[in-house]
PAROKOL-863893 format. One record per residue (C-alpha): residue in three letters; x, y, z. Coordinates in steps of 0.001 Angstrom, whole numbers, padded with zeros to 6 digits, always signed. Each point is the difference from the previous one (the first is absolute). Example, Ala and Ser with C-alpha at 12.3 -4.5 7.8 and 13.67 -1.06 7.14 Angstrom:
// residues 2
ala+012300-004500+007800/ser+001370+003440-000660/
END
This chain:
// residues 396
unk+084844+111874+099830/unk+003641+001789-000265/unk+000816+000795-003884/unk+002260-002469-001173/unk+002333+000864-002088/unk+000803-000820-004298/unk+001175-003224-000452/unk+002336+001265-002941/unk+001306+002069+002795/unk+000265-002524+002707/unk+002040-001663-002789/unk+002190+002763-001681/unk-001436-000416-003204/unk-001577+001664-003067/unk-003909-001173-000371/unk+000878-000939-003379/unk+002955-002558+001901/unk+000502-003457-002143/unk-000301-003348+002169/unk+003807-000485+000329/unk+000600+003426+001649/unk-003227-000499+002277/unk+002292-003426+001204/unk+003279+001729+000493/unk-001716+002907+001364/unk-001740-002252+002615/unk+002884-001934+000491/unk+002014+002926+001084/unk-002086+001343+002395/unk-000982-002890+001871/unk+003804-001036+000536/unk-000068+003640+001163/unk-002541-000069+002422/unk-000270-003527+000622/unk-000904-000768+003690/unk+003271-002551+000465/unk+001726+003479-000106/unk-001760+001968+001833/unk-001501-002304+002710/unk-000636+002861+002452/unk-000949+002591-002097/unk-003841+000333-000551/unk+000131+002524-002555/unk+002224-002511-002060/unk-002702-002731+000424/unk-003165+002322-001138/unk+002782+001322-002979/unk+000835-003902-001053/unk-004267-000519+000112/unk-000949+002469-002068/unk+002548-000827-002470/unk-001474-003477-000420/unk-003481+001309-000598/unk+001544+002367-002579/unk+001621-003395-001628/unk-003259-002124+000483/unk-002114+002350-001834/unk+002391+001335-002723/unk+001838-003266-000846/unk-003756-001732-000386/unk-001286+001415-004091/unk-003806+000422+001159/unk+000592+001272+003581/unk+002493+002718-002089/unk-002729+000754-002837/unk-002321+000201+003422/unk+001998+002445+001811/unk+001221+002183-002966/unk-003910+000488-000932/unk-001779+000773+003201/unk+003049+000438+002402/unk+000358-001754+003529/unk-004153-000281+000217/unk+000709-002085-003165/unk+001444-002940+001603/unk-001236+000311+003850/unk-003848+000777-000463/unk+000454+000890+003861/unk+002607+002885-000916/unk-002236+003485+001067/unk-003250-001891+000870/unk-001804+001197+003361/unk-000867+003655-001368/unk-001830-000613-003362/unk+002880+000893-002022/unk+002120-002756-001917/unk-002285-003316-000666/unk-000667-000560+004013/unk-003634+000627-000413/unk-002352-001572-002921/unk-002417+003403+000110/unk+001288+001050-003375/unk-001245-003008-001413/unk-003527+000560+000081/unk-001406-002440+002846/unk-001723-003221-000449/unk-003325-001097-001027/unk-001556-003104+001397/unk-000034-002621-003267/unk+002614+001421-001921/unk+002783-002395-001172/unk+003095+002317+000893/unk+003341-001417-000249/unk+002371+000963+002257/unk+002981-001245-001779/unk-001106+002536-003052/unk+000452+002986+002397/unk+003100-000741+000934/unk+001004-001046-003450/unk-000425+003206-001160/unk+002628+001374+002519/unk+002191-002575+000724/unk+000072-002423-002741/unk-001224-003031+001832/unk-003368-001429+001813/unk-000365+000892+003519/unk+002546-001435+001762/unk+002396-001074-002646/unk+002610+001871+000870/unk+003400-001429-000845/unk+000669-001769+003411/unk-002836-002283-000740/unk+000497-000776-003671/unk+001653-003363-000627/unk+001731+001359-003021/unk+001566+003413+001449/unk+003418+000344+000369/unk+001231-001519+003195/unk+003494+000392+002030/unk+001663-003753+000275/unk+000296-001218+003654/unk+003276+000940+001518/unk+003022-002865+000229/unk+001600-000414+003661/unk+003711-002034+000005/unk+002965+000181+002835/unk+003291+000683-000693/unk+003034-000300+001935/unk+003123+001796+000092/unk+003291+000451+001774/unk+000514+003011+002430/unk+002850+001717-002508/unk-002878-000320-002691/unk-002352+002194+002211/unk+002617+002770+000947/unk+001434-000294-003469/unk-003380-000238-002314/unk+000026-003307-002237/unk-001683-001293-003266/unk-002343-003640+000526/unk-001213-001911-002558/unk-003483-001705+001113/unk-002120-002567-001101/unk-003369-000462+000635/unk-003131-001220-001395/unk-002433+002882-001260/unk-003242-000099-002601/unk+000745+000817-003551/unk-002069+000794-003255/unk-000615-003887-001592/unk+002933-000247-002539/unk-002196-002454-001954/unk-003760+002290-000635/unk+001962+003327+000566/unk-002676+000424+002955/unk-002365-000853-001249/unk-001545-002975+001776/unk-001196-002090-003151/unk+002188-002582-001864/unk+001990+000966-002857/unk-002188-000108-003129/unk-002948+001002+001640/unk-001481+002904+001384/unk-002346+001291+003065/unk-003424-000129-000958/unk-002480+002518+000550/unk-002340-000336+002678/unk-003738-001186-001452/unk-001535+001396+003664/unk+001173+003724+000049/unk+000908+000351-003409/unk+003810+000647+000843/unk-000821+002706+002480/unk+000869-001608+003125/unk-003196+001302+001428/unk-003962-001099+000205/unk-002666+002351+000344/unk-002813-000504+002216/unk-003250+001445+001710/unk-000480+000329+003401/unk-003305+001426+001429/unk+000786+002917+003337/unk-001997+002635+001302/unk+000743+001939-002801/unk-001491-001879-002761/unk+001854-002596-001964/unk+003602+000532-000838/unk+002683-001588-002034/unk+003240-001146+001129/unk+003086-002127-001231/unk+001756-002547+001498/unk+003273-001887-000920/unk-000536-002946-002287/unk-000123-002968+001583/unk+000663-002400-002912/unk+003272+001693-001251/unk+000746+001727+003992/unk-000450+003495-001579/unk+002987-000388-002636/unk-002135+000070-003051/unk+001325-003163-001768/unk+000720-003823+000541/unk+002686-002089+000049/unk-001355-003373-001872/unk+003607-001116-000669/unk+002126+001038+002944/unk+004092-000139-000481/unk+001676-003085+001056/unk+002520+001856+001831/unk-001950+002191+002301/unk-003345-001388-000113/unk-001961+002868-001336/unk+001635+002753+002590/unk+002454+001498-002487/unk+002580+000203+002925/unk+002601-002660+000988/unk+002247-000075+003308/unk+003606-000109-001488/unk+003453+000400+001530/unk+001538+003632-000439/unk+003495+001282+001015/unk-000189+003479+000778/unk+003677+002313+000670/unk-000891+001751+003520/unk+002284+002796+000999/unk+000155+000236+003741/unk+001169+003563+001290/unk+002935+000379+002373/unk-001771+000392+003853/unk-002304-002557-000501/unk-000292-001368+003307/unk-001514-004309+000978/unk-003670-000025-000254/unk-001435+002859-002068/unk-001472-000333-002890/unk+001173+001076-003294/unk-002619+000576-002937/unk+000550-000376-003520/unk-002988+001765-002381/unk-000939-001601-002554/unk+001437-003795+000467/unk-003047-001752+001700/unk-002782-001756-001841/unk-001394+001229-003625/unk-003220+002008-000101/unk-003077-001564-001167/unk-001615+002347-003214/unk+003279+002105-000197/unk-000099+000974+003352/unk+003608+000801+001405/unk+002115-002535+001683/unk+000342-000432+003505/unk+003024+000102+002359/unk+002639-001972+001327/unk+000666+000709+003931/unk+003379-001829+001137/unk+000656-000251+003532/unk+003659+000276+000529/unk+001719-002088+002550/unk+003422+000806+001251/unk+002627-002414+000486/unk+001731+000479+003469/unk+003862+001526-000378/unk+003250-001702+002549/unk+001296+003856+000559/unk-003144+001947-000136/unk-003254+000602+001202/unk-002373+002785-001225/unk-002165+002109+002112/unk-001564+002882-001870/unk+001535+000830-002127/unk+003280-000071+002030/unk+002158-003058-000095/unk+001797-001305+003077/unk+003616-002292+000283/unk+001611-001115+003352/unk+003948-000176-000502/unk+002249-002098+002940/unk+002751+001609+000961/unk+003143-001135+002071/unk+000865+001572+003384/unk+003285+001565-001502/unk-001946+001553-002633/unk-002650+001848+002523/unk+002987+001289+002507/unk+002565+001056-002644/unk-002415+000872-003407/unk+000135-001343-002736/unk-000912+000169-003838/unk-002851-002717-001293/unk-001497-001216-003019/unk-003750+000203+000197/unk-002333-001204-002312/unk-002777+002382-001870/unk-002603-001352-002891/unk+002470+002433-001908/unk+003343-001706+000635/unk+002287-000471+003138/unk+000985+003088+001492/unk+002726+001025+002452/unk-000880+001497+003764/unk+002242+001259+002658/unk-001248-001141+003467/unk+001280+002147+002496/unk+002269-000786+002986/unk-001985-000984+002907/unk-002895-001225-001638/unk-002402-001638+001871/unk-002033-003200-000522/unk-003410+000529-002061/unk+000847+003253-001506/unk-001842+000931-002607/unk+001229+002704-002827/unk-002140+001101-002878/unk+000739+000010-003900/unk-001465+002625-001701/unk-001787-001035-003177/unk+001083-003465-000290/unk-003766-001607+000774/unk-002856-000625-002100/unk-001677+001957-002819/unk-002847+001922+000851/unk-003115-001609-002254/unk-000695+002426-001851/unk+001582+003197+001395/unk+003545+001214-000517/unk+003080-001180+002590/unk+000541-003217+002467/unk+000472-000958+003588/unk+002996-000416+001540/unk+002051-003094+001317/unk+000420-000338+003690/unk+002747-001855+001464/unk-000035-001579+003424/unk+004164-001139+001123/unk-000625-003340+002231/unk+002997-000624+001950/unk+001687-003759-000269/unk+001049-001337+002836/unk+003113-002012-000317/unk-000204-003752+001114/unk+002345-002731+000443/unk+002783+001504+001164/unk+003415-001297+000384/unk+002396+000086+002768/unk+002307+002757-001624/unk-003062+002128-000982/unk-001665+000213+003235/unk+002639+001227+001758/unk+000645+002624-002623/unk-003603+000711+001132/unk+000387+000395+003505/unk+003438+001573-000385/unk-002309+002952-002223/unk-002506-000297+002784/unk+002412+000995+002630/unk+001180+003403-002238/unk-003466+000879+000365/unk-001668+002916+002456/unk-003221+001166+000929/unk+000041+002707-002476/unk+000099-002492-003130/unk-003502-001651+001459/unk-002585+003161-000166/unk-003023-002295+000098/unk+001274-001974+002426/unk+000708+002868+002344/unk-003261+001342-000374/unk-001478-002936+000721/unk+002139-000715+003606/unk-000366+003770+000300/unk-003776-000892+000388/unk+000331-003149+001165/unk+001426+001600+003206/unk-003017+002569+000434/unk-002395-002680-000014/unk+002072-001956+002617/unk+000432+003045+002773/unk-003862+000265-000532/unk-000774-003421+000749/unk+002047+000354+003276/unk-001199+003476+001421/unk-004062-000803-000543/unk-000259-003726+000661/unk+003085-001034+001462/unk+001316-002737-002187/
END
């Protein structure tokens, strides 16, 4: 098994770290390393997973008292089995004897804390993370190349204002459980191969919590959680871009025991824009232009998410050109500088046409030579090729 590395470490932390600066310890480096970031990077990904086993372990009281005792082996009996070191193999405990009452859970009390098995994941009154919140939001296109501030509201479960969280109704509290004596756990003996051996099970009568609820609390019914509407400030970041998903740490449901709160995940959608459309991070415009204005030049306004701007098209434009702004697209998530704008000139057609205006037209048309129509020449140029082919080698 490779040698994982301290959790204090993992973290940035002293061993002697208070719960607050395990949180904004954790918090930092999983916004570092977090996967939305990174979403091609596998060393990112193993990075963001070992952080969260740092976090599950030290942010949980007996998994920390575990771990700063006997180390990793102290909270994954698996850690450096296979070779008779660490607690893989049960040699150093002296075998069994056929008829002996030996109790498993006392073993592993002794190391861990807990009966076999009772690690935190499976004790009903460990810490656990609340379930993450999930809510769309929509925005306009400025607000994604610009960055924006939303205000969203949501239902999400919160600690029961009326028992405090406690499940039972004011006035009264939790009982203790007559069955497993408040321990959450029963013992019992189970014959094997080995001789008889003694074991412990969650309570059945109280589900392993070590108490009852014989009064439950009007307002959540005993669960000491109640859904209730929340408006949460979101800042979206400038680059965002229509259908990813922004996450929020922190925001989703309450944790049951003290466990940490979940997230909020809000998947942006992004309103569609008259002048522009987004590609990339790039940001594209098409801008009409009148037949004048491609043959003589001209100056033009042309609109950027900073502010109009002013563009000289060049004499003798032609129809679908396309020129490039430097810088003027959208911010790069996450990384320093933007796209650019790009700019394709349409040319407009003029229609309906008086008398005195068309034969201004064909008066202009008649000042013309080939030499003002380079396409045009190339094309009859070509045109002419293909025509003495046809004729010399199949006689049409």
């Amino acid at each position: 098994m490779a040698e994982k590395r301290d959790y204090y470490e993992v973290l940035g932390i002293q061993k002697g770290a208070s719960e607050d600066e395990i949180k904004k310890a954790y918090r930092k480096m999983a916004k570092q390393y977090h996967p939305d970031l990174h979403p091609d990077d596998p060393e990112a990904a193993e990075k963001f997973k070992e952080i969260n086993e740092a976090n599950d372990i030290l942010s949980d009281p007996q998994k920390r008292q575990r771990y700063d005792q006997f180390g990793h082996a102290g909270v994954d009996p698996s850690y450096g089995a296979g070779g008779g070191g660490g607690f893989g193999g049960f040699g150093g405990f002296g075998g069994f004897s056929d008829g002996e009452g030996i109790d498993l859970g006392d073993i592993f009390d002794s190391f861990f804390g807990g009966g076999m098995g009772s690690r935190s994941s499976s004790n009903p009154n460990a810490p656990r993370r609340g379930a993450d919140c999930s809510v769309s939001a929509t925005i306009s296109f400025m607000a994604a190349c610009k960055g924006t501030s939303i205000d969203l509201t949501f239902n999400r479960t919160e600690v029961c204002d009326v028992c405090n969280g406690s499940g039972a109704k004011p006035g009264t509290t939790p009982k203790t459980c007559p069955d497993c004596g408040g321990t959450g756990k029963i013992r019992f003996n189970q014959r094997t191969m080995f001789g008889t051996m003694a074991s412990t099970k969650a309570c059945t009568k109280c589900g392993g919590k070590g108490k009852i609820i014989e009064s439950p609390c009007p307002s959540c019914r005993g669960n000491g959680r109640v859904a209730k509407s929340s408006t949460v400030t979101v800042n979206v970041p400038a680059g965002i871009d229509d259908g990813q998903i922004l996450r929020v740490a922190g925001q989703g449901n309450v944790g049951t025991n003290g466990g940490q709160r979940g997230d909020l995940n809000v998947r942006i959608s992004v309103k569609n824009d008259p002048l522009f459309e987004r590609k990339g991070f790039d940001i594209w415009t098409e801008i009409p232009i009148t037949y004048s204005q491609a043959v003589l030049g001209d100056e033009i306004t042309v609109p950027t998410i900073d502010g109009n701007v002013t563009y000289t098209v060049p004499a003798g434009t032609q129809p679908d050109t396309i020129f490039r702004l430097r810088g003027k697209g959208v911010q790069r998530l996450q990384r320093e500088g933007r796209g650019d704008q790009l700019v394709k000139v349409t040319l407009e057609v003029p229609k309906n046409l008086n008398k005195k205006q068309k034969d201004a037209l064909i008066a202009f048309s008649e000042q013309l030579t080939e030499k003002n129509y380079e396409k045009q020449n190339g094309f009859m140029d070509k045109l002419k090729r293909f025509t003495d082919d046809i004729k010399k080698n199949f006689g049409m």
